[in-house]
N, C-alpha and C positions, 0 to 999 in steps of 0.2 A: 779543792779545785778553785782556781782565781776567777776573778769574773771574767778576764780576758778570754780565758779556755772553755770558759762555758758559753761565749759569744760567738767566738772560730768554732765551737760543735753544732751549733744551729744555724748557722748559713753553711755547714759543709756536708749537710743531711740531704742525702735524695731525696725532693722533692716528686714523688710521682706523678701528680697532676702536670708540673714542669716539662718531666722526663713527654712524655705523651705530650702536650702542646708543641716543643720542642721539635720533635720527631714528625707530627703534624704539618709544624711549618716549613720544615725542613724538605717535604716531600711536597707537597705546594711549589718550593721555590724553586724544586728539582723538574717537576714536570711545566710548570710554567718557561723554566731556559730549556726544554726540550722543545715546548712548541715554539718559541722563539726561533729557535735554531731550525725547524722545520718552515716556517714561515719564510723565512731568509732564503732558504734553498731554494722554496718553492718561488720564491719573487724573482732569486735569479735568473731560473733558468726559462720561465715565461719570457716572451720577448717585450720590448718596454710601449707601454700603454700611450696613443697618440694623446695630446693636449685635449682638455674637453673643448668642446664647441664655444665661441661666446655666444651669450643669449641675447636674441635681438630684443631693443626695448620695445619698450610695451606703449602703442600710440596713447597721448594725452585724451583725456575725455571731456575736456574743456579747451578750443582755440583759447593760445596765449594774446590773440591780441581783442579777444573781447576782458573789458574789466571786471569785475566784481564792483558792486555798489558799497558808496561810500558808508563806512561804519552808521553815521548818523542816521542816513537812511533808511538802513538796516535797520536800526535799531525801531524808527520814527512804524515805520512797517510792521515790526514785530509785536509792537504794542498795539498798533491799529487791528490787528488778525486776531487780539486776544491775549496774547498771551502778555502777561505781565511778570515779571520775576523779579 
């Protein structure tokens, strides 16, 4: 026996593990386009869903036209209350 012929006999051997994952995935992929295919139907024949609402925003909790204090400040502040970092 050549070596060619003894390498075509060991990938042409039933793998059982294979065969079974195989058949596994097979039936996964089988019922998975079953509920597909029921899903579809079912979207059909519902009648089609209105637009959602837009969502009103949300009021600011800061007026825009008071400023925020300048960086230095802040900073000039932060170290007066203690804190040092």
């Amino acid at each position: 026996m050549t070596d060619r012929n003894r390498n075509d006999g060991r990938f042409n051997k039933a793998d059982p593990g294979k065969i079974e994952r195989d058949a596994a995935t097979k039936a996964v992929l089988d019922n998975m386009a079953k509920l597909k295919a029921l899903r579809l139907a079912r979207e059909a024949a519902e009648p089609p869903r209105p637009a959602a609402a837009a969502k009103k925003p949300r009021a600011k909790s800061k007026p825009s036209d008071e400023k925020a204090p300048a960086l230095s400040d802040w900073l000039a502040s932060q170290q007066n209350g203690g804190r040092r970092t």
